[in-house]
mmCIF entry with sequence, helices, sheets and N, C-alpha, C, O atoms, coordinates in Angstrom:
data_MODEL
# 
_entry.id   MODEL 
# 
_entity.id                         1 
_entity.type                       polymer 
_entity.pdbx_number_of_molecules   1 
# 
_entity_poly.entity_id                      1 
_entity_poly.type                           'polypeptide(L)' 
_entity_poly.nstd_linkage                   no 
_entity_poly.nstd_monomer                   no 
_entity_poly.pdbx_seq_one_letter_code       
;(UNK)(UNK)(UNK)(UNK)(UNK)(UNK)(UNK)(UNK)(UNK)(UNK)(UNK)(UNK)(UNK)(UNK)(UNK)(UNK)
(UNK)(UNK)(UNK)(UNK)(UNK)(UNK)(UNK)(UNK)(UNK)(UNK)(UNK)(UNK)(UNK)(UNK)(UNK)(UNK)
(UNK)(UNK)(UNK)(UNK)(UNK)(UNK)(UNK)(UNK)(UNK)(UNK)(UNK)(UNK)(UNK)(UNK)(UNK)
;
_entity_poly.pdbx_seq_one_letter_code_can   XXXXXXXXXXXXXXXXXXXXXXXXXXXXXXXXXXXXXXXXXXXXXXX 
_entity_poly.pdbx_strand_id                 A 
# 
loop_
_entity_poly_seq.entity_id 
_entity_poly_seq.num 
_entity_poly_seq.mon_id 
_entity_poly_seq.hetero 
1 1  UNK n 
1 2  UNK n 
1 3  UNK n 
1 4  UNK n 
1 5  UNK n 
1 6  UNK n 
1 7  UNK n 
1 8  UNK n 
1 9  UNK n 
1 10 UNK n 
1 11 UNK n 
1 12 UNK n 
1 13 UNK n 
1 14 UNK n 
1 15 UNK n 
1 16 UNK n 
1 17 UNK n 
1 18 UNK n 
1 19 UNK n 
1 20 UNK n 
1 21 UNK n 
1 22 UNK n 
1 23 UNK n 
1 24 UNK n 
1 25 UNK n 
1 26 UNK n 
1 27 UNK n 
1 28 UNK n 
1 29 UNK n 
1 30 UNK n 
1 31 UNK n 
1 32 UNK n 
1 33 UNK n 
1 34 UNK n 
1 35 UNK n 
1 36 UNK n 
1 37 UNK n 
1 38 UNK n 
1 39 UNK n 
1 40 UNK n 
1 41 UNK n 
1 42 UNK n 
1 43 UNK n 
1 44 UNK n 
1 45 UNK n 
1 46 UNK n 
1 47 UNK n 
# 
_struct_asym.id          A 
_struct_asym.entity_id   1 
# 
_struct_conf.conf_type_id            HELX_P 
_struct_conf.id                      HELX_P1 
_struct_conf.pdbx_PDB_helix_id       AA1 
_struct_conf.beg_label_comp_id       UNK 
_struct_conf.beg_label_asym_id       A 
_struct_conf.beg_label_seq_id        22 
_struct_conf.pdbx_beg_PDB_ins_code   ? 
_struct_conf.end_label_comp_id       UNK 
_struct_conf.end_label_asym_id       A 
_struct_conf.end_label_seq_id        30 
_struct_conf.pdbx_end_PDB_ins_code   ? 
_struct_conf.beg_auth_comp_id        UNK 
_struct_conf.beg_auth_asym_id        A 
_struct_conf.beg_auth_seq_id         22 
_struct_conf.end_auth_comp_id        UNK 
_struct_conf.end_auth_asym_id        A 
_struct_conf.end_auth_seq_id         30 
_struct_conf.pdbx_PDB_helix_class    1 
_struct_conf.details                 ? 
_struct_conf.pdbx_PDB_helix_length   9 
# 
_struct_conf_type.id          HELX_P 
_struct_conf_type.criteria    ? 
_struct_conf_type.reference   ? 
# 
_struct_sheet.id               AA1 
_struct_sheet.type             ? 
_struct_sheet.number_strands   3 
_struct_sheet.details          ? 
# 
loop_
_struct_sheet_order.sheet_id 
_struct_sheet_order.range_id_1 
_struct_sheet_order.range_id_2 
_struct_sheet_order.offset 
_struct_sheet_order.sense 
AA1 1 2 ? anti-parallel 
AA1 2 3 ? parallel      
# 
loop_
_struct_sheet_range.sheet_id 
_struct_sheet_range.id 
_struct_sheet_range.beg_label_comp_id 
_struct_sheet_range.beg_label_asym_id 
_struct_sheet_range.beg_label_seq_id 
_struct_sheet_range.pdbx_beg_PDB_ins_code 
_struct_sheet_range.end_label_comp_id 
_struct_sheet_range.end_label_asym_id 
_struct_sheet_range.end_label_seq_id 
_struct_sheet_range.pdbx_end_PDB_ins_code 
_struct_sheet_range.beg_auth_comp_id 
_struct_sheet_range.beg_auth_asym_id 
_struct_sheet_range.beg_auth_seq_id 
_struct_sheet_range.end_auth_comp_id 
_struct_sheet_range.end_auth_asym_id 
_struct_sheet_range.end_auth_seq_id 
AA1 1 UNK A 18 ? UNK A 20 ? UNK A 18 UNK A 20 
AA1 2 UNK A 10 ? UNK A 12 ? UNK A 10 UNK A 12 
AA1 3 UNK A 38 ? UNK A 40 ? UNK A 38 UNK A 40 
# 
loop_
_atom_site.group_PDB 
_atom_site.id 
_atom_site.type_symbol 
_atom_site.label_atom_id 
_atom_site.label_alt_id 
_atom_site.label_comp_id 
_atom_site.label_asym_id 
_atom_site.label_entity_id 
_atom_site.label_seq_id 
_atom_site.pdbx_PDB_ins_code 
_atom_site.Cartn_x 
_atom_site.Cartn_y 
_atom_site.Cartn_z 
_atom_site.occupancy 
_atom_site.B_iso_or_equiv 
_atom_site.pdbx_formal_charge 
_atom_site.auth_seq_id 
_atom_site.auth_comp_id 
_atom_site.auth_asym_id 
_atom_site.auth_atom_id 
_atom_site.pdbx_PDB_model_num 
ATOM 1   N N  . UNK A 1 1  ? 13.106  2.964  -1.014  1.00 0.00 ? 1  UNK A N  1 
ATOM 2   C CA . UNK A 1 1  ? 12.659  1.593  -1.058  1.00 0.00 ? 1  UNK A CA 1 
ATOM 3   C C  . UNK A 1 1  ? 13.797  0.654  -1.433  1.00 0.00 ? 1  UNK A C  1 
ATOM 4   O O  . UNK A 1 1  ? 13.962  -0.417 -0.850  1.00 0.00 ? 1  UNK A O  1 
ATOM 5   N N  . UNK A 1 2  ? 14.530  1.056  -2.362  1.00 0.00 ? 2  UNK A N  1 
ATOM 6   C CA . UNK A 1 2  ? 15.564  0.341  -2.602  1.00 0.00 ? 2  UNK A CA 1 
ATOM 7   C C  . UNK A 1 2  ? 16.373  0.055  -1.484  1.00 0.00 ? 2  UNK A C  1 
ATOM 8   O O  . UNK A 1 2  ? 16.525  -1.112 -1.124  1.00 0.00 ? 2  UNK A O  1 
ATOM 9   N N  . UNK A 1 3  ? 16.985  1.130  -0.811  1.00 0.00 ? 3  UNK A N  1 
ATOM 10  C CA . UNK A 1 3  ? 17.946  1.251  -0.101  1.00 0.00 ? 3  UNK A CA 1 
ATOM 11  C C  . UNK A 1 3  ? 17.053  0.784  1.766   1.00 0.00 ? 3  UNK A C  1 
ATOM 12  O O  . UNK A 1 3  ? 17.444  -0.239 2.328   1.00 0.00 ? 3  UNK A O  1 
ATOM 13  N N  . UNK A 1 4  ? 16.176  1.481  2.301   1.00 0.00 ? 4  UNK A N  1 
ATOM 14  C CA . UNK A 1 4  ? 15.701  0.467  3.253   1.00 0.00 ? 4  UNK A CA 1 
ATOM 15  C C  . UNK A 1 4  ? 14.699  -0.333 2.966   1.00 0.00 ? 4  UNK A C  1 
ATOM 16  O O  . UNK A 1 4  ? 14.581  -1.060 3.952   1.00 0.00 ? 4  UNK A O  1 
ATOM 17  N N  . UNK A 1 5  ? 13.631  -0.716 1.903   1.00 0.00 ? 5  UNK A N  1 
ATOM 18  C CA . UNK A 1 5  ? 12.438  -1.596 2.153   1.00 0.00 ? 5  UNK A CA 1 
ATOM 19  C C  . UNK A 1 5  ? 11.467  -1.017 2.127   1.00 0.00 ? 5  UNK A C  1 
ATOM 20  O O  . UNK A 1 5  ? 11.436  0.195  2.340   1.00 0.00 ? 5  UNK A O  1 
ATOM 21  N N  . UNK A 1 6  ? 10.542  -1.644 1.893   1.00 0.00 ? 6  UNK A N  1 
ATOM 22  C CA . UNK A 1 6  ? 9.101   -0.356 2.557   1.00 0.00 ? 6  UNK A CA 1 
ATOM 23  C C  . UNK A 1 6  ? 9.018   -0.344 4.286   1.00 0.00 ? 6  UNK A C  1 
ATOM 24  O O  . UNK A 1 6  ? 8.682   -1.384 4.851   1.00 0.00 ? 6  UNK A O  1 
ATOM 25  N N  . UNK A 1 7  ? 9.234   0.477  4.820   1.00 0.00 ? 7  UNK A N  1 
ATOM 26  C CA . UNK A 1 7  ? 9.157   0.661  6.428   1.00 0.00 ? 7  UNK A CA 1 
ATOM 27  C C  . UNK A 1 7  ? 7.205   0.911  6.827   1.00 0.00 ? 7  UNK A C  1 
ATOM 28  O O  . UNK A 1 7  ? 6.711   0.461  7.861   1.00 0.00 ? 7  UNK A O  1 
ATOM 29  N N  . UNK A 1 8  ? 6.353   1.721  5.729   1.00 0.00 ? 8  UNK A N  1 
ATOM 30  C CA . UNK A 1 8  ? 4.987   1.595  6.320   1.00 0.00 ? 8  UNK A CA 1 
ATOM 31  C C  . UNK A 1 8  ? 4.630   0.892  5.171   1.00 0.00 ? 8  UNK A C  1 
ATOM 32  O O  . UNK A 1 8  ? 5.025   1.007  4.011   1.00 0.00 ? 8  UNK A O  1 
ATOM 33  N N  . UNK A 1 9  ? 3.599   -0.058 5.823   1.00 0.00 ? 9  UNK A N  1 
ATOM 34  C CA . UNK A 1 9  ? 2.738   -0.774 4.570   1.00 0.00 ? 9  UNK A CA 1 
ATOM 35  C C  . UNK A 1 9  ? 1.685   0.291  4.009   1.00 0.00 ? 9  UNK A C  1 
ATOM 36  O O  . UNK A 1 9  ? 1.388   1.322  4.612   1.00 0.00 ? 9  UNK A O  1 
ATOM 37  N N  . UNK A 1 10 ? 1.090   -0.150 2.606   1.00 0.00 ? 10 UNK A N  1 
ATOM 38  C CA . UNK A 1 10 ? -0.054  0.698  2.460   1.00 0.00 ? 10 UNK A CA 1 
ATOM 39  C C  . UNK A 1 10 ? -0.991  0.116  2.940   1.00 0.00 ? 10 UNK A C  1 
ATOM 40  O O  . UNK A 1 10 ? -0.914  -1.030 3.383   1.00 0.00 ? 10 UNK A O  1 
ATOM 41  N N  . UNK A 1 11 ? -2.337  1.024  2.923   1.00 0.00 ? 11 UNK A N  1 
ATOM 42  C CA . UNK A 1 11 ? -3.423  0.529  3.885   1.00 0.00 ? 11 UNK A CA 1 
ATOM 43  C C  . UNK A 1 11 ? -4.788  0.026  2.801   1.00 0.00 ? 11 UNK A C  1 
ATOM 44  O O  . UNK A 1 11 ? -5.162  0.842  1.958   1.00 0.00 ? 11 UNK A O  1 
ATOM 45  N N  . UNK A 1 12 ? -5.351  -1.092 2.876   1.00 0.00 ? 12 UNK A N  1 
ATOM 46  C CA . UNK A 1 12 ? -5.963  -1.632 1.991   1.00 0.00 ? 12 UNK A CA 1 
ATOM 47  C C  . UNK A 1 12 ? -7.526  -1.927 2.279   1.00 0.00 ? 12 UNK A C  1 
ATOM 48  O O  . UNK A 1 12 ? -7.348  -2.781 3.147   1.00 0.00 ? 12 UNK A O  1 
ATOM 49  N N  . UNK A 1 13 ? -8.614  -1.850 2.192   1.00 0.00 ? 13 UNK A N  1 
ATOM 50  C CA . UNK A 1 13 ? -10.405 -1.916 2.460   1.00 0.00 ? 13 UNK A CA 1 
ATOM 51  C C  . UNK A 1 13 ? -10.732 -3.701 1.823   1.00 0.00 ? 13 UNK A C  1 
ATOM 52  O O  . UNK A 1 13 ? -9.868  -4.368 1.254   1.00 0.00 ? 13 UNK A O  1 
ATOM 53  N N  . UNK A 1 14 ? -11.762 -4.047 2.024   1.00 0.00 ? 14 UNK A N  1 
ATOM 54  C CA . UNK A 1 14 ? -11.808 -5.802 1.714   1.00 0.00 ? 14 UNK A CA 1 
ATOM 55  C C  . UNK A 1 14 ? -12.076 -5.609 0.436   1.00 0.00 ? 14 UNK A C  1 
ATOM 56  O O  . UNK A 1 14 ? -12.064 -6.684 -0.165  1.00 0.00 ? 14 UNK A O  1 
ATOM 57  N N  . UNK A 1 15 ? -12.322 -4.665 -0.269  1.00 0.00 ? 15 UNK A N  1 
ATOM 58  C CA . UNK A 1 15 ? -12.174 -4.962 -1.810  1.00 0.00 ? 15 UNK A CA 1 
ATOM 59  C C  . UNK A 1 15 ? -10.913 -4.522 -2.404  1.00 0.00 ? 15 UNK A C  1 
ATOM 60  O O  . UNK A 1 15 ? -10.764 -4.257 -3.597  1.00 0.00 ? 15 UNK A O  1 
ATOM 61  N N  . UNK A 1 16 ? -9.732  -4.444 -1.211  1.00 0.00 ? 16 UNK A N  1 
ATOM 62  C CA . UNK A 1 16 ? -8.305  -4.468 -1.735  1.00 0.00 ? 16 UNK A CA 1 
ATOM 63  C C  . UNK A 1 16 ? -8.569  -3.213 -2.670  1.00 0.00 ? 16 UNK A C  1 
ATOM 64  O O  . UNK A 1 16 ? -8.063  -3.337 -3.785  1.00 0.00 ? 16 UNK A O  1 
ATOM 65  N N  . UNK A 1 17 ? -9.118  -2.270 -2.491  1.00 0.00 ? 17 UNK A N  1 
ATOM 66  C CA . UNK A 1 17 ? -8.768  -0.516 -3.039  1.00 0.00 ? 17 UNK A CA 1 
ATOM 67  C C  . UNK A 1 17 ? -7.641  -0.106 -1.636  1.00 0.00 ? 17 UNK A C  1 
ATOM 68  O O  . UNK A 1 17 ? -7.838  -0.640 -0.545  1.00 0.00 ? 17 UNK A O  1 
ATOM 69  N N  . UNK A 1 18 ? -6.765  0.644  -1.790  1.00 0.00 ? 18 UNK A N  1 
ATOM 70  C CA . UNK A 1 18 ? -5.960  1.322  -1.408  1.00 0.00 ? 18 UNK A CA 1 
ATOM 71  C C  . UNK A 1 18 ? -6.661  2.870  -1.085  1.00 0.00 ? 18 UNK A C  1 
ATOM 72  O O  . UNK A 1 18 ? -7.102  3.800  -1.761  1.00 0.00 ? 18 UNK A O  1 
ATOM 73  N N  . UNK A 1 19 ? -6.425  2.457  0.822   1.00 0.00 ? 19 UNK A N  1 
ATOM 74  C CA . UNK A 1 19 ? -6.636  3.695  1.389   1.00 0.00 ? 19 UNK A CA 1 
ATOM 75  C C  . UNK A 1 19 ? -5.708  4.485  1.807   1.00 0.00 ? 19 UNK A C  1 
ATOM 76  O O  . UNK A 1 19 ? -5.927  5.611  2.253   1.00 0.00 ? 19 UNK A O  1 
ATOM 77  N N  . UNK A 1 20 ? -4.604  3.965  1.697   1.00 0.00 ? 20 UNK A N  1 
ATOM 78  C CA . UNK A 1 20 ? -3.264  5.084  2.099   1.00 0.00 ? 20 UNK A CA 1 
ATOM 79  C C  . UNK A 1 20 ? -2.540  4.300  1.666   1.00 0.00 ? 20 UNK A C  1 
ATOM 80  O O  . UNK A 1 20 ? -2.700  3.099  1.882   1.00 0.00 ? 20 UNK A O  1 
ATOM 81  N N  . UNK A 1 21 ? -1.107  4.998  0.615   1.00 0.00 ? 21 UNK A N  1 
ATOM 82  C CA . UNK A 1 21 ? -0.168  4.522  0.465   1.00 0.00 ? 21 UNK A CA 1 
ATOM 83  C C  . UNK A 1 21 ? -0.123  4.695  -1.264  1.00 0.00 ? 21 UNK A C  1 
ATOM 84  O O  . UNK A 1 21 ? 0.764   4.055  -1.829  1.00 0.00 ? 21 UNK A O  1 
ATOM 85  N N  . UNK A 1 22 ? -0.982  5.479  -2.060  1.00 0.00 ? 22 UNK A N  1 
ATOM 86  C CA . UNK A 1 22 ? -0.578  5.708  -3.511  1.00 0.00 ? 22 UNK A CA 1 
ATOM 87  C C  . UNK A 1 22 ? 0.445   5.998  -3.391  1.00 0.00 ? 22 UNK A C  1 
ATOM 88  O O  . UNK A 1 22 ? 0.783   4.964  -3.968  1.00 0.00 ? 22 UNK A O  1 
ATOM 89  N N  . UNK A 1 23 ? 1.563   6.556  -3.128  1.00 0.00 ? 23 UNK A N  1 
ATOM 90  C CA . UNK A 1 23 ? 2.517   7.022  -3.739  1.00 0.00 ? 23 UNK A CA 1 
ATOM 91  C C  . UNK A 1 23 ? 3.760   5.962  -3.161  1.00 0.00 ? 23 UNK A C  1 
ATOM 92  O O  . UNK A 1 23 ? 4.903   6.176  -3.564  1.00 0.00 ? 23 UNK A O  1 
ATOM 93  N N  . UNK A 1 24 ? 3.551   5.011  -2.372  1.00 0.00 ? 24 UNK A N  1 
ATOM 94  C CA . UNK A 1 24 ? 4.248   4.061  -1.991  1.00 0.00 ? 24 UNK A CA 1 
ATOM 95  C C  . UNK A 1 24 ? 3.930   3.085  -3.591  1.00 0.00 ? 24 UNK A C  1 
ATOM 96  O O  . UNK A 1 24 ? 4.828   2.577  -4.264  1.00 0.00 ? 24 UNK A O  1 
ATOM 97  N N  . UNK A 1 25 ? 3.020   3.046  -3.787  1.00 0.00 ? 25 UNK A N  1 
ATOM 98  C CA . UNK A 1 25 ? 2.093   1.940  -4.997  1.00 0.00 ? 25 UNK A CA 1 
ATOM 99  C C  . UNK A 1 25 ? 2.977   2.191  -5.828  1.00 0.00 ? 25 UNK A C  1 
ATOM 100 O O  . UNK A 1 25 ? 3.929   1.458  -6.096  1.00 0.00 ? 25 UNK A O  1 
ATOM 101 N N  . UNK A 1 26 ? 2.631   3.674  -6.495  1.00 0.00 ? 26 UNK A N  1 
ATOM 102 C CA . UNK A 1 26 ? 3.395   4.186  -7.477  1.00 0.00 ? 26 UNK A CA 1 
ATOM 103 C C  . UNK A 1 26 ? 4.752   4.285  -7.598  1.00 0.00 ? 26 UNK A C  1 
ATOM 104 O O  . UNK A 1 26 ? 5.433   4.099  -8.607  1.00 0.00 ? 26 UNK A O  1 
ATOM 105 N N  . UNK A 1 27 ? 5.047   4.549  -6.650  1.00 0.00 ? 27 UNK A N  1 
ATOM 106 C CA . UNK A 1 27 ? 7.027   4.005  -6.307  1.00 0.00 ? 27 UNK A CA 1 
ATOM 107 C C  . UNK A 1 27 ? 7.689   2.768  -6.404  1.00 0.00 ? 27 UNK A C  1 
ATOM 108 O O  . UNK A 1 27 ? 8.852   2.628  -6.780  1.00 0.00 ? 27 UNK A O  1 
ATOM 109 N N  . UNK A 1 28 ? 6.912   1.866  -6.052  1.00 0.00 ? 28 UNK A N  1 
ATOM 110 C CA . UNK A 1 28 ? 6.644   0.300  -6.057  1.00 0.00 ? 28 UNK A CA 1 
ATOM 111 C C  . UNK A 1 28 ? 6.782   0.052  -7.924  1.00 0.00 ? 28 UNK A C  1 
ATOM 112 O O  . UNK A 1 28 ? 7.771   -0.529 -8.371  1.00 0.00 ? 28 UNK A O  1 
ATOM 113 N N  . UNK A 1 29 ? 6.111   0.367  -8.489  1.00 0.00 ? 29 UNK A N  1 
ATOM 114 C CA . UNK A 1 29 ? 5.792   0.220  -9.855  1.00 0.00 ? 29 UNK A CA 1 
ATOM 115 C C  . UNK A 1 29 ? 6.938   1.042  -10.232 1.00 0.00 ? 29 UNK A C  1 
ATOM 116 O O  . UNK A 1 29 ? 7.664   0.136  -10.642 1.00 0.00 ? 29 UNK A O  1 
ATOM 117 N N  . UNK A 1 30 ? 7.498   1.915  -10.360 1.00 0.00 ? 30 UNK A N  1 
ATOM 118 C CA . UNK A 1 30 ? 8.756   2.722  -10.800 1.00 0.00 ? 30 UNK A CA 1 
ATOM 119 C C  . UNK A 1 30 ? 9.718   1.449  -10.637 1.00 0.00 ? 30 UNK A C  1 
ATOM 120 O O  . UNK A 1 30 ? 10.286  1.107  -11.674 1.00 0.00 ? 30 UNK A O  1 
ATOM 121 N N  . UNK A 1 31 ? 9.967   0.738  -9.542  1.00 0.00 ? 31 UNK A N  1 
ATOM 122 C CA . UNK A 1 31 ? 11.193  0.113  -9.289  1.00 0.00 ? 31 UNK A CA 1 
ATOM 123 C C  . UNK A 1 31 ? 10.578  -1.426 -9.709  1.00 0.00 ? 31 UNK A C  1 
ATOM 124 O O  . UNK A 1 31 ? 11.126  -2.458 -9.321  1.00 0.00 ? 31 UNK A O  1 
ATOM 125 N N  . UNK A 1 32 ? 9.226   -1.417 -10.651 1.00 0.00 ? 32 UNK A N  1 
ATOM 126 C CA . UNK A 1 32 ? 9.373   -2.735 -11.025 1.00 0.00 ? 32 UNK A CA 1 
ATOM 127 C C  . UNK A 1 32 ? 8.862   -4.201 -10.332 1.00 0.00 ? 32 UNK A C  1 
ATOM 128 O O  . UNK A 1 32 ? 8.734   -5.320 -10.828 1.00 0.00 ? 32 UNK A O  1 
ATOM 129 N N  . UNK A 1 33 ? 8.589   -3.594 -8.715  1.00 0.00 ? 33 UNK A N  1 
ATOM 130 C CA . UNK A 1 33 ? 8.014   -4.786 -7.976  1.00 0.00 ? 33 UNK A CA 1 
ATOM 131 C C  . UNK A 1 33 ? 6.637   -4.676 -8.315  1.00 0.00 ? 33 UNK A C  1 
ATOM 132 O O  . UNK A 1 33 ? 5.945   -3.727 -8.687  1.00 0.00 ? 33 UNK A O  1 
ATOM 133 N N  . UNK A 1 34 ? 6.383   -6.014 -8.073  1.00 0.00 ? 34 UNK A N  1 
ATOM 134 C CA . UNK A 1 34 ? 4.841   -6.274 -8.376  1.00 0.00 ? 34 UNK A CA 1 
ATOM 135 C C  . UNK A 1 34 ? 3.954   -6.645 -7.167  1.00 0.00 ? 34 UNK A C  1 
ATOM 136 O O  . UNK A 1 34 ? 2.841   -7.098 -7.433  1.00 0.00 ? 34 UNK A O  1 
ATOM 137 N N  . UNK A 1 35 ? 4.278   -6.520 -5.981  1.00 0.00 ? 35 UNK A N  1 
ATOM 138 C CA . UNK A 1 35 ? 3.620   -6.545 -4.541  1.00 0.00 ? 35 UNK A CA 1 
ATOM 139 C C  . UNK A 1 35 ? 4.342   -5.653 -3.601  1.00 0.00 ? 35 UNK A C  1 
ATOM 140 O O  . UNK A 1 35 ? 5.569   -5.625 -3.503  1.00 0.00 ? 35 UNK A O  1 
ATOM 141 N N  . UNK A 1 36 ? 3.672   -5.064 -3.046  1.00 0.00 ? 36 UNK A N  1 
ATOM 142 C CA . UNK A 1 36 ? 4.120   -4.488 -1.912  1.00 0.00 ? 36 UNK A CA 1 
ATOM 143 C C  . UNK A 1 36 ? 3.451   -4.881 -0.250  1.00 0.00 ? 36 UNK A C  1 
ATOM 144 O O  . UNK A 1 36 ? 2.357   -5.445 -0.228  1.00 0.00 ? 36 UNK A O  1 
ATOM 145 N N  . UNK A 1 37 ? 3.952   -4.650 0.708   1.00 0.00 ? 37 UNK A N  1 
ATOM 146 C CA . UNK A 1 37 ? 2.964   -4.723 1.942   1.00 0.00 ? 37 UNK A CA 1 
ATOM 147 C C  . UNK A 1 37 ? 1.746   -4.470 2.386   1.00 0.00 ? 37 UNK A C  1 
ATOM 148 O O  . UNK A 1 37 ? 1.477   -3.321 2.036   1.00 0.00 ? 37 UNK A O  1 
ATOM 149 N N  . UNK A 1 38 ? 1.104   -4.810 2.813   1.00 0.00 ? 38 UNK A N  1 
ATOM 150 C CA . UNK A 1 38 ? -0.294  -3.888 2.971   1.00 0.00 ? 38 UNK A CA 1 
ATOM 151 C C  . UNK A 1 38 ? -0.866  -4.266 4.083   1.00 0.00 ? 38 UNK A C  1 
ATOM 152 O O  . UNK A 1 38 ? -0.515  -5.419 4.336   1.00 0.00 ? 38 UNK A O  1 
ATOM 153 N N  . UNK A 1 39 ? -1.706  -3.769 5.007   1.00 0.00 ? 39 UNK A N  1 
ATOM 154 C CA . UNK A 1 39 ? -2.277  -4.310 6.072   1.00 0.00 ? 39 UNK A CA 1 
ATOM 155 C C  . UNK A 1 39 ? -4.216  -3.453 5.654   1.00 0.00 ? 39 UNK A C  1 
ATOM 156 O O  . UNK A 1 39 ? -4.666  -2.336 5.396   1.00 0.00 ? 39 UNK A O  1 
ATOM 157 N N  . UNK A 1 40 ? -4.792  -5.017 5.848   1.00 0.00 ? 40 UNK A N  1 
ATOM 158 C CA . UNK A 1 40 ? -6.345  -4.358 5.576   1.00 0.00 ? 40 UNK A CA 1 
ATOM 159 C C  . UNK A 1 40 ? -6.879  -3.859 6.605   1.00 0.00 ? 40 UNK A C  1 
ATOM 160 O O  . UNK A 1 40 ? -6.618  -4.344 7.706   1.00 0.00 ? 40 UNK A O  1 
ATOM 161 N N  . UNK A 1 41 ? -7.600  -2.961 6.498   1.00 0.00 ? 41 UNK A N  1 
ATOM 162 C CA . UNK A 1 41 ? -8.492  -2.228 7.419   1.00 0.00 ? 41 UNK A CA 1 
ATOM 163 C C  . UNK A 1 41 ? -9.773  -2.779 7.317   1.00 0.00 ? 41 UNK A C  1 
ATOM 164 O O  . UNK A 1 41 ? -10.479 -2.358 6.401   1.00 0.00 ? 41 UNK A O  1 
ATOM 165 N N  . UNK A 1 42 ? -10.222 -3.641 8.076   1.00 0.00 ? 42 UNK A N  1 
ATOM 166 C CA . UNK A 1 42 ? -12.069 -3.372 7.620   1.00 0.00 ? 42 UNK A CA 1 
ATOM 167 C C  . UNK A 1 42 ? -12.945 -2.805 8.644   1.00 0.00 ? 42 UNK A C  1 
ATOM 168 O O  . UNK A 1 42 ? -14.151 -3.041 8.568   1.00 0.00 ? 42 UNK A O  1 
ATOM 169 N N  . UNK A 1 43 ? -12.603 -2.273 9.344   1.00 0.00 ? 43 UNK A N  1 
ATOM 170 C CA . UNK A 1 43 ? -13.259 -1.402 10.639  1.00 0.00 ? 43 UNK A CA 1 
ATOM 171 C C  . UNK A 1 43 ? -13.962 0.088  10.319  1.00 0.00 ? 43 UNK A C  1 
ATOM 172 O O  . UNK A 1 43 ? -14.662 0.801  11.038  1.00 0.00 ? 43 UNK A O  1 
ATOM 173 N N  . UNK A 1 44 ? -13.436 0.281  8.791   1.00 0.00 ? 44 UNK A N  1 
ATOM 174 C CA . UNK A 1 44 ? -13.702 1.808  8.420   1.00 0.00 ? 44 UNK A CA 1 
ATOM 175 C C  . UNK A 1 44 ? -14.806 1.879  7.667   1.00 0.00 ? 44 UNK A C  1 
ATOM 176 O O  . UNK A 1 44 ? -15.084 1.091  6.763   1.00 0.00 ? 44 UNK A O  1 
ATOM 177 N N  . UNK A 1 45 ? -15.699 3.169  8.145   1.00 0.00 ? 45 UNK A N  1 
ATOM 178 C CA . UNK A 1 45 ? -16.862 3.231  7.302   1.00 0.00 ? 45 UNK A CA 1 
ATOM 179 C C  . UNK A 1 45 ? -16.608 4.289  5.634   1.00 0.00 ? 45 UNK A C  1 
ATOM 180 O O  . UNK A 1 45 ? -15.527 4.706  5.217   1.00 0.00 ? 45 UNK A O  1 
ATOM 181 N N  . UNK A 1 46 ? -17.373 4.394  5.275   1.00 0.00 ? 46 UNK A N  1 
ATOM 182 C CA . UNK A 1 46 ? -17.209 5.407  3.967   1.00 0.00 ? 46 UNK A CA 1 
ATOM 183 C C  . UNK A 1 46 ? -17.171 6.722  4.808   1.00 0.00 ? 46 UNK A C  1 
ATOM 184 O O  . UNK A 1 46 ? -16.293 7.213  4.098   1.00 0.00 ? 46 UNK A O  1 
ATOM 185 N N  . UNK A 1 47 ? -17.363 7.540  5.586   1.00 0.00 ? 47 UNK A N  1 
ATOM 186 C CA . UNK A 1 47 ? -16.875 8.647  5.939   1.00 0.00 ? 47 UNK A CA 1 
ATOM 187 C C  . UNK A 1 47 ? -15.410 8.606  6.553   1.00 0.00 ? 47 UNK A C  1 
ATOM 188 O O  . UNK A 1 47 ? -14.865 9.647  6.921   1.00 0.00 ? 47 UNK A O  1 
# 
């Protein structure tokens, strides 16, 4: 992240829970930023 950026966003539901991308989150928070990318999904059901 440092060295290129985040290249995939994490993936986010309309109540902004995180469906892919914890360990981008958590990497994010190691280096101190307080936003990262995200693109919402709302097309997805609970299965």
């Amino acid at each position: 992240m440092q060295e290129f950026g985040f290249t995939v966003p994490a993936l986010i539901d309309e109540a902004n829970r995180i469906l892919a991308g914890h360990g981008r989150l958590e990497a994010a928070k190691l280096l101190g930023l307080t936003s990262i990318p995200c693109v919402r999904v709302s097309h997805m059901s609970e299965a």
